[in-house]
C-alpha positions as CSV (number, residue, x, y, z in Angstrom):
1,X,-192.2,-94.8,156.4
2,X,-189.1,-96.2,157.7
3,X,-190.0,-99.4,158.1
4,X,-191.4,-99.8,153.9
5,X,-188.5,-97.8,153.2
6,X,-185.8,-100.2,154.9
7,X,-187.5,-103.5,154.8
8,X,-190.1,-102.8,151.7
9,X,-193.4,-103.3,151.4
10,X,-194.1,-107.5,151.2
11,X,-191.0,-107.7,154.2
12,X,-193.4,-105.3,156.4
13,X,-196.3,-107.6,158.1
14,X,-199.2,-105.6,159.9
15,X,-197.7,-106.5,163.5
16,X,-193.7,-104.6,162.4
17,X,-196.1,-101.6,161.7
18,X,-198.5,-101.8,164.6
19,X,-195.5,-102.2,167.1
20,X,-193.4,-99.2,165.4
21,X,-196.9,-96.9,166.0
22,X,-197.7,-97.9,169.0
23,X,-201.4,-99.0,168.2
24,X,-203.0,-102.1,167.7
25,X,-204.5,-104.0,164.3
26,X,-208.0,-102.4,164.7
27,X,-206.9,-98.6,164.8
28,X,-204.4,-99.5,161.8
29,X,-206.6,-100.3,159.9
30,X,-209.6,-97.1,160.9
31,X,-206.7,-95.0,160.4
32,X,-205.6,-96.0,157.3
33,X,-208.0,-98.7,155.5
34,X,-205.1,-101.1,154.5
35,X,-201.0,-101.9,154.5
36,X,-201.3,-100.4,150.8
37,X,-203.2,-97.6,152.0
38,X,-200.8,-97.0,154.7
39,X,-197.9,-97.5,152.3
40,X,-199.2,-94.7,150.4
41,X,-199.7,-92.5,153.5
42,X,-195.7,-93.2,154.3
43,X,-194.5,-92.7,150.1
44,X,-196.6,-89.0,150.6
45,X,-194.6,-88.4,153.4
46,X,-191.4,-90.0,151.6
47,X,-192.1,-87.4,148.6
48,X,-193.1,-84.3,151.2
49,X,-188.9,-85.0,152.7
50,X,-186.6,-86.8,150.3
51,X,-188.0,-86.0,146.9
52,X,-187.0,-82.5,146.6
53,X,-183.6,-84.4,146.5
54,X,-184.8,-86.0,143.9
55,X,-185.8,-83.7,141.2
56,X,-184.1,-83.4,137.8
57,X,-182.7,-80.5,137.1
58,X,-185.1,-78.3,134.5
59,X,-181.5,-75.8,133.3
60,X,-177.9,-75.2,133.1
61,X,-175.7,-76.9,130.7
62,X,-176.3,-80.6,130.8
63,X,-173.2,-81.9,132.1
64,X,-173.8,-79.8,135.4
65,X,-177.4,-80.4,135.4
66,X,-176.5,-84.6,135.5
67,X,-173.7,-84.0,137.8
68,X,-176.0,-82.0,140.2
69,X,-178.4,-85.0,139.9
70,X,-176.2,-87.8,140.5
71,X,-174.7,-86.3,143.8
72,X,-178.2,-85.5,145.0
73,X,-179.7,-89.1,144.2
74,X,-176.4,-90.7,146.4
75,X,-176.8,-88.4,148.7
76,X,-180.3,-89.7,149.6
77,X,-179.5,-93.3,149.1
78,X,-176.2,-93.0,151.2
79,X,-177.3,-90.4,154.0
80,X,-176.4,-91.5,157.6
81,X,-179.6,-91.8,159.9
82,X,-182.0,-92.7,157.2
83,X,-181.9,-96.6,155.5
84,X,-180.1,-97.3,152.9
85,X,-181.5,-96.7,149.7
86,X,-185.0,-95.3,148.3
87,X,-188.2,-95.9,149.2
88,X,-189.5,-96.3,145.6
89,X,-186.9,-98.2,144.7
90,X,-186.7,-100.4,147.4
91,X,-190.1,-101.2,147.6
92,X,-191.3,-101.6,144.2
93,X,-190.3,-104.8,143.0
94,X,-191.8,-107.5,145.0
95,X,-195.7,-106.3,145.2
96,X,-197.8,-109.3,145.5
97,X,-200.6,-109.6,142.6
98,X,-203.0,-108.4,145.1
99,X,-201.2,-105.1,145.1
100,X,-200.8,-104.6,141.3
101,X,-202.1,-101.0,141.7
102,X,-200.0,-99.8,144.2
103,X,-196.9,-101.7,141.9
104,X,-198.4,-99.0,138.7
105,X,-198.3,-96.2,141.0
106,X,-194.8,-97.0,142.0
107,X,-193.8,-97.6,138.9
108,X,-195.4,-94.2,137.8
109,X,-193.3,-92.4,139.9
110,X,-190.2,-93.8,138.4
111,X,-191.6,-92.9,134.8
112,X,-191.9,-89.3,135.9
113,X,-188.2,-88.9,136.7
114,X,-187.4,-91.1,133.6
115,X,-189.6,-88.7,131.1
116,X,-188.1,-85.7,133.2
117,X,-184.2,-86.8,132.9
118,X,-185.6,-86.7,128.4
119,X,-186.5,-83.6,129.0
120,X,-182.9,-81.9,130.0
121,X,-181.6,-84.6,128.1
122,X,-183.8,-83.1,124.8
123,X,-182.6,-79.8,125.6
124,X,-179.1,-80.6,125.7
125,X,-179.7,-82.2,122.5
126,X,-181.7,-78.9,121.3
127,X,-178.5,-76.8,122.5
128,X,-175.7,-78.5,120.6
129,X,-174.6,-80.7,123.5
130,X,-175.0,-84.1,122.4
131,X,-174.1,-85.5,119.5
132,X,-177.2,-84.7,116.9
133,X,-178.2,-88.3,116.5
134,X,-178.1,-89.2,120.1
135,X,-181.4,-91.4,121.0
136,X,-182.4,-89.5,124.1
137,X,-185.0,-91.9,124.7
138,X,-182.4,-94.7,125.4
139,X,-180.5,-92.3,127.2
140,X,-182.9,-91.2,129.3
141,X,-183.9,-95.1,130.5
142,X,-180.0,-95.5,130.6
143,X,-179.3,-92.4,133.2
144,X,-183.1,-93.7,135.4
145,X,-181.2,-97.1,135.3
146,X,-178.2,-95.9,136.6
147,X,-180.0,-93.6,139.3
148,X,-182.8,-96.8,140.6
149,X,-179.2,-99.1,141.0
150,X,-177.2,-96.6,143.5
151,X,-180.5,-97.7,145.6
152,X,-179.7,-101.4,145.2
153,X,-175.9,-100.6,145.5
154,X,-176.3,-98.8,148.5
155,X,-178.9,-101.4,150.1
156,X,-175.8,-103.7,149.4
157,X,-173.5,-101.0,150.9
158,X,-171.6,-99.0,148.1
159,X,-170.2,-96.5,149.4
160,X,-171.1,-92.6,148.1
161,X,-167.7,-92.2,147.0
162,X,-168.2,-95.2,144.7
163,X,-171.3,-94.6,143.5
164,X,-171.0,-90.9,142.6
165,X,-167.6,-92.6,140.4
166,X,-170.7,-94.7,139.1
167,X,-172.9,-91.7,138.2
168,X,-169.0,-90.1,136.7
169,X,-168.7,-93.0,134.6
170,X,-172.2,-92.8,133.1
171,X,-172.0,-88.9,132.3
172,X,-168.7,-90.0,130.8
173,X,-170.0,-92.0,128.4
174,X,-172.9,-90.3,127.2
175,X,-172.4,-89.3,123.6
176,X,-171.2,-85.5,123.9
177,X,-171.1,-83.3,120.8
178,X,-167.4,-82.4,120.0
179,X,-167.9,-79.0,119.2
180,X,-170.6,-78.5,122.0
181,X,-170.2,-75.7,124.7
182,X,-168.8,-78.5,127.4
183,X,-166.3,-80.0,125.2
């Protein structure tokens, strides 16, 4: 998990993994069937540790509920004794054609967070706090934009300080009701 997580998935060859286990080719591969296979084997156990981290918020007054999210997601992508980053977001980009369903699978992780940020972004909507013509849909692939970068930010070695100013800024400039309960 470390490895795909630090390195991603095309940087990781079959002899980086059989070293880090301890095994050789042959049991790799009766263990787990493939890299891919094994790749999903380490995102299960990625999703079992870090995701709880993860999660949108489902309630609360939107402002906290983002605020709550934005310090979670840098604290995974920031925290000392883990790499830099996220797994998902570190590793999805560069799948080789052979691996196009393991590239929909990755990518269908990042849709879940994306349709669950319109969700609380919807109810804030619903509750008077955004403005009443506010395209949640944009929003929502603004704030998962925002969220997949502190990975790539902190890969380059942003700081949590600076990226939790990043996540600030964003909140800042989502279109908030005037007359809505945070105002």
């Amino acid at each position: 998990m470390l490895l795909f997580w630090e390195r991603g998935f095309a940087s990781v060859s079959i002899k980086d993994l059989t070293a880090a286990m301890g095994i050789g080719p042959a049991s790799l591969y009766a263990a787990f069937g493939s890299k891919a296979d094994l790749y999903r084997s380490a995102r299960e156990r990625y999703f079992e540790h870090e995701e709880p981290l993860w999660r949108v918020p489902t309630g609360g007054p939107l402002r906290a509920a983002l605020n709550d999210f934005f310090d979670l997601a840098v604290k995974v992508v920031t925290r000392p004794g883990r790499p830099r980053g996220c797994l998902i977001a570190s590793g999805f980009i560069e799948f080789a054609p052979a691996e196009h369903d393991l590239a929909l699978e990755t990518r269908g992780f990042r849709d879940r967070e994306r349709r669950d940020l319109l969700k609380l972004l919807n109810t804030g909507l619903a509750d008077g706090e955004l403005q009443h013509d506010a395209d949640t849909e944009v929003l929502a692939r603004f704030l998962a934009t925002v969220v997949e970068g502190f990975s790539i930010q902190a890969r380059d070695g942003a700081t949590a300080r600076e990226l939790r100013a990043v996540g600030h800024t964003a909140e800042i400039g989502l279109p908030w009701a005037r007359d809505g309960p945070e105002s």
